[in-house]
C-alpha positions in Angstrom: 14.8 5.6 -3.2 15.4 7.1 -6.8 12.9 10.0 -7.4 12.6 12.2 -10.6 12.0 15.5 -11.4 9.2 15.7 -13.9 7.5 18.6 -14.8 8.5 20.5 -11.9 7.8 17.8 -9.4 9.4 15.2 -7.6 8.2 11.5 -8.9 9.2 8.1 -7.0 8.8 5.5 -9.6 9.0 2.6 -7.0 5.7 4.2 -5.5 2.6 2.3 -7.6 1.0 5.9 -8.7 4.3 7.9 -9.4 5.4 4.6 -11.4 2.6 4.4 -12.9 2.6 8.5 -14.5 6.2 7.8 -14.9 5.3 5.4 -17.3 3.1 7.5 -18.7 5.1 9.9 -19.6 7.5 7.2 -21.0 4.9 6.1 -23.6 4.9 9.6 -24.7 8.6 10.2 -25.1 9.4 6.8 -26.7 6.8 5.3 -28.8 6.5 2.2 -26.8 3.0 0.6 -26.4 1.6 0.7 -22.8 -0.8 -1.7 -20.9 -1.2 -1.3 -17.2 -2.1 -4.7 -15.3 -4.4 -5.0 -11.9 -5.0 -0.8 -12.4 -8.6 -1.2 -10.2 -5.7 -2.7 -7.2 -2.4 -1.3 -7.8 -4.0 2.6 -8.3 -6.7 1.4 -5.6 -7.9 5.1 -3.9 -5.3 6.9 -6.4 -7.1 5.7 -9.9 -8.5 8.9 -10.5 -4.7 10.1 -11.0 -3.6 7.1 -12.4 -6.4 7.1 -15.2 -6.0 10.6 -16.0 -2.6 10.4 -16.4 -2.9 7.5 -18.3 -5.8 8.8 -20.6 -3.3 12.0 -21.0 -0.9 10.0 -23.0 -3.5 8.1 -24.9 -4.8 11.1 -25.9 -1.4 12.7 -26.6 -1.4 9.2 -29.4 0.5 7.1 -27.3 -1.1 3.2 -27.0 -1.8 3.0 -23.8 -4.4 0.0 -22.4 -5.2 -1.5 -18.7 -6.6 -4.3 -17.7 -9.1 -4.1 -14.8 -11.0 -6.0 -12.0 -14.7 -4.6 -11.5 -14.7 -5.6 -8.1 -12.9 -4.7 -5.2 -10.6 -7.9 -4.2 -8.3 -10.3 -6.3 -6.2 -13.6 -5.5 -2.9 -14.1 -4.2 -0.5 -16.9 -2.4 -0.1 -16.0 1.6 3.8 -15.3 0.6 3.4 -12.8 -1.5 5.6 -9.6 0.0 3.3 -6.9 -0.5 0.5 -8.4 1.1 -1.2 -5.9 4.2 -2.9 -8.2 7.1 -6.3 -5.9 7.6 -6.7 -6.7 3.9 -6.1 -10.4 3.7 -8.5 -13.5 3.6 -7.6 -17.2 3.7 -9.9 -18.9 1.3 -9.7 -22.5 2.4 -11.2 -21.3 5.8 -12.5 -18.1 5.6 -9.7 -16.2 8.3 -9.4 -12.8 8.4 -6.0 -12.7 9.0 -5.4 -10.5 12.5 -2.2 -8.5 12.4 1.2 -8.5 11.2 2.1 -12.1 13.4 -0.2 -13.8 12.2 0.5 -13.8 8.9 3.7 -14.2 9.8 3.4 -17.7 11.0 0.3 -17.9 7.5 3.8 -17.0 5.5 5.9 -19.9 7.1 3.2 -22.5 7.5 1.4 -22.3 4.2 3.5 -19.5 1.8 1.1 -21.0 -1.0 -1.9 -20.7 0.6 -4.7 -19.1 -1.7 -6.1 -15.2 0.2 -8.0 -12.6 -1.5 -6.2 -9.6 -0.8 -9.0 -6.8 -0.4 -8.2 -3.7 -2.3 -11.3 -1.8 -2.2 -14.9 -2.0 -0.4 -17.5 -2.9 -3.1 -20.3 -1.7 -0.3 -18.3 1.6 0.6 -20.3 4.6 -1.7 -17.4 6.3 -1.6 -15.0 3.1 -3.2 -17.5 2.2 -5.5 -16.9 4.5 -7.8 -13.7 3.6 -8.3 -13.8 0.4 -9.0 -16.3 1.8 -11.7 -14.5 3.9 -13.6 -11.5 1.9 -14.5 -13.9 -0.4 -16.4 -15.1 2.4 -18.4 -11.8 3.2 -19.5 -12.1 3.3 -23.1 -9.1 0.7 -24.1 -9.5 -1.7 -21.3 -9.9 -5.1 -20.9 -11.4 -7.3 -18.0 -10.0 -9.7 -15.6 -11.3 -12.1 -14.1 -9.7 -14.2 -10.6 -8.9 -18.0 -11.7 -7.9 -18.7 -7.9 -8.6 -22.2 -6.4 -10.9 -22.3 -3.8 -12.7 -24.9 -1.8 -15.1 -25.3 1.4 -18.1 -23.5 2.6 -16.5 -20.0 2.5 -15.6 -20.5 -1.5 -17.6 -17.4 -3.3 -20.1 -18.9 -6.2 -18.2 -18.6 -9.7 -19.2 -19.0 -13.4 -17.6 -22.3 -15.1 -14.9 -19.6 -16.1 -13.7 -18.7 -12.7 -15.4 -15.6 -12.9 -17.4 -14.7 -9.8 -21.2 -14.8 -10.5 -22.0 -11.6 -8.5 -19.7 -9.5 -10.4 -21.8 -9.4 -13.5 -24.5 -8.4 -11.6 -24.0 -4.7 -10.7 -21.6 -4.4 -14.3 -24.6 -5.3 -16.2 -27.4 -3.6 -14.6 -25.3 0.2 -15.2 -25.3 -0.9 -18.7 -29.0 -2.5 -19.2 -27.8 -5.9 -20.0 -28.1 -9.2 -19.1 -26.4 -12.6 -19.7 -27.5 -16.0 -18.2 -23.9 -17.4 -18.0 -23.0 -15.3 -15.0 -26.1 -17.0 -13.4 
């Protein structure tokens, strides 16, 4: 692994929230115009860190944006290399997937297969938060999943492929209200 020394400490840019600083600070130093994709997933428990040091650099005058999911899973294909089982749910069926063989044999099957990958617990007090605040980030944008899903376990979704029970809670913190998330 390649780590850096930065201000006295010891970064590992391969590691989401050290890459994600190192970035940062990059911004700062060059110029170059920032936007941070997936921050709600990729910072996950660390967004606190990430946001700060993000909101550092903006502050500093760099041009520093992220996009964000306000809720707590997004959509991925069963291949995908990063994926961690306890976290993973096949969409056509509804599977949790059990342990690390198991998605194994998911992998060589079906590598396409749609999951939501679970990043945070939209019920958890403590996670909530957190999926909060990087919507309130003050140059952000919104994303919303477009994943394909079919059968009884598909999640309701606005013609859009937004789900409808996102707006929900996002609208009710900020007193508004709008029919097209149903």
């Amino acid at each position: 692994m390649r780590r850096l020394l930065r201000g006295g400490r010891v970064v590992d840019p391969d590691t989401p929230v050290d890459g994600s600083e190192e970035v940062a600070i990059a911004t700062g130093e060059t110029g170059a115009a920032m936007h941070h994709c997936h921050v709600t997933s990729t910072a996950a428990r660390h967004v606190d860190r990430v946001l700060a040091a993000l909101e550092s650099s903006r502050s500093a005058g760099s041009r520093v944006t992220v996009e964000a999911y306000p809720y707590g899973a997004g959509c991925t294909a069963a291949g995908a290399f990063f994926l961690d089982p306890s976290r993973v749910v096949l969409l056509e069926t509804g599977e949790r997937i059990a342990d690390e063989a198991r998605l194994r044999h998911v992998r060589a099957e079906m590598p396409g297969a749609p999951c939501l990958l679970e990043s945070l617990d939209e019920q958890d007090p403590g996670e909530r938060p957190l999926l909060h605040r990087p919507v309130a980030f003050p140059t952000r944008s919104l994303r919303a999943t477009r994943c394909r899903r079919t059968g009884p376990t598909a999640p309701a979704r606005a013609p859009d492929g937004r789900f409808r029970r996102v707006g929900r809670p996002t609208r009710a913190r900020r007193g508004r209200s709008r029919n097209r998330f149903g």
